[in-house]
N, C-alpha and C positions, 0 to 999 in steps of 0.2 A: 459524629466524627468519622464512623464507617463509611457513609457517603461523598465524604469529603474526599476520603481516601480513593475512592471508586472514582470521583472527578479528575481526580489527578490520572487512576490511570487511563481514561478515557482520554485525556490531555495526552498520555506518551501515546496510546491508541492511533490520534491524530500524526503527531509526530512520525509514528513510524507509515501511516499512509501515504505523507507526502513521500517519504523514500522509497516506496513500492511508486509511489506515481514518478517519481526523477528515474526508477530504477529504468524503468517501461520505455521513457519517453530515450533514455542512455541506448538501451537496446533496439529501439526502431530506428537512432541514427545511423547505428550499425550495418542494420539489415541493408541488403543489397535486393531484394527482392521485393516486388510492390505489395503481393499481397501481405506476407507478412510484415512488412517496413507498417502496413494500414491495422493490419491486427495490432501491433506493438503499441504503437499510436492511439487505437483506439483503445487499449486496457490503460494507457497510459491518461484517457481522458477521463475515464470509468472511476481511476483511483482517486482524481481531483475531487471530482462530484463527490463521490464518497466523505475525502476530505471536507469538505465544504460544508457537509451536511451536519457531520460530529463538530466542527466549526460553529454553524448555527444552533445547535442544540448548546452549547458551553455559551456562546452567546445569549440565549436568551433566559441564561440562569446567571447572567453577571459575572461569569466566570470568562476573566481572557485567557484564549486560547495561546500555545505557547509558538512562541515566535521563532524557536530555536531555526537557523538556516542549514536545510537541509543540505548538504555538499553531493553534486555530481559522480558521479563514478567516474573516472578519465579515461575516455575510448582512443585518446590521443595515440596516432598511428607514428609520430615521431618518438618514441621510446623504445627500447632494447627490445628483442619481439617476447622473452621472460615476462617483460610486464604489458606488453598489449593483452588485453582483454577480448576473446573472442566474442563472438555470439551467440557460441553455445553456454562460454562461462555468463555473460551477461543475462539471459534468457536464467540461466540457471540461480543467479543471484537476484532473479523476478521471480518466480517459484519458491526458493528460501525466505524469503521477504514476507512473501503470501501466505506460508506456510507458520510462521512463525507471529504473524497478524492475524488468522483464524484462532490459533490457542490463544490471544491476548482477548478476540469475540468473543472465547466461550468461555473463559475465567469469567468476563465481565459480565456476561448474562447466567450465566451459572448462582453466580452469587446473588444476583437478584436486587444489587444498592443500590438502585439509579432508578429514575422516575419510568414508568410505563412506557413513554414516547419515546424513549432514548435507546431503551430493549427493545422497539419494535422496531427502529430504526437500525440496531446492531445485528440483530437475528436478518433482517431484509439483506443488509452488506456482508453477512456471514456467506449466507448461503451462494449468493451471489462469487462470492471470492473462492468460495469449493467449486464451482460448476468450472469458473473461468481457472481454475490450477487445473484441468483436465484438460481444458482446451487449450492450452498454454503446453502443456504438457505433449500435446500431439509435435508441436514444432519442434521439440527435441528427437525424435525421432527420424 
């Protein structure tokens, strides 16, 4: 039943990838700037893959992965300027995102409930998602 438990959270896992990958892709619309418009972009492709891969893995244990629709951030520039979202706030709500999907990495391989391939594939996108929250990180400054 522990296992079970561990698929589901692997399943919100996914779930909240894709919103680090909407959040990325929200914040490169923003940017004004090529190079980083192409970094935003590209972590925002990173997160996909990532998705895709925890996707395939719940696939190929008969487990559908959850469908829920992740919703957009609105960078919509037609609102009061209180609710425009910068890009420093957006950037920063990509970092929170990341930040709080590493501690849901390390619960899930901490615990150890889920098949070998799955933990080797969660430790791979762990470590991966620490290196990229520093290099993410440089853009806020």
């Amino acid at each position: 039943m522990r296992k079970y438990a561990d698929f589901d959270k692997l399943n919100r896992l996914l779930v909240a990838s894709f919103e680090a990958e909407k959040l990325y892709y929200n914040a490169a619309m923003e940017a004004q700037k090529t190079e980083l418009k192409r970094f935003l972009n590209y972590m925002s492709v990173e997160r996909n893959r990532m998705s895709h891969d925890i996707s395939n893995e719940l696939h190929s244990r008969d487990i559908e992965p959850l469908k829920e629709d992740v919703e957009k951030i609105s960078l919509d520039h037609s609102k009061t300027p209180a609710q425009v979202l910068t890009l420093q706030a957006a950037i920063g709500y990509c970092l929170s995102r990341d930040r709080n999907n590493v501690k849901r990495y390390h619960e899930l391989i901490e615990r150890k409930e889920l098949p070998d391939s799955v933990l080797a594939v969660l430790e791979r996108q762990c470590a991966k998602i620490e290196g990229y929250i520093l290099e993410v990180e440089k853009h806020l400054s």
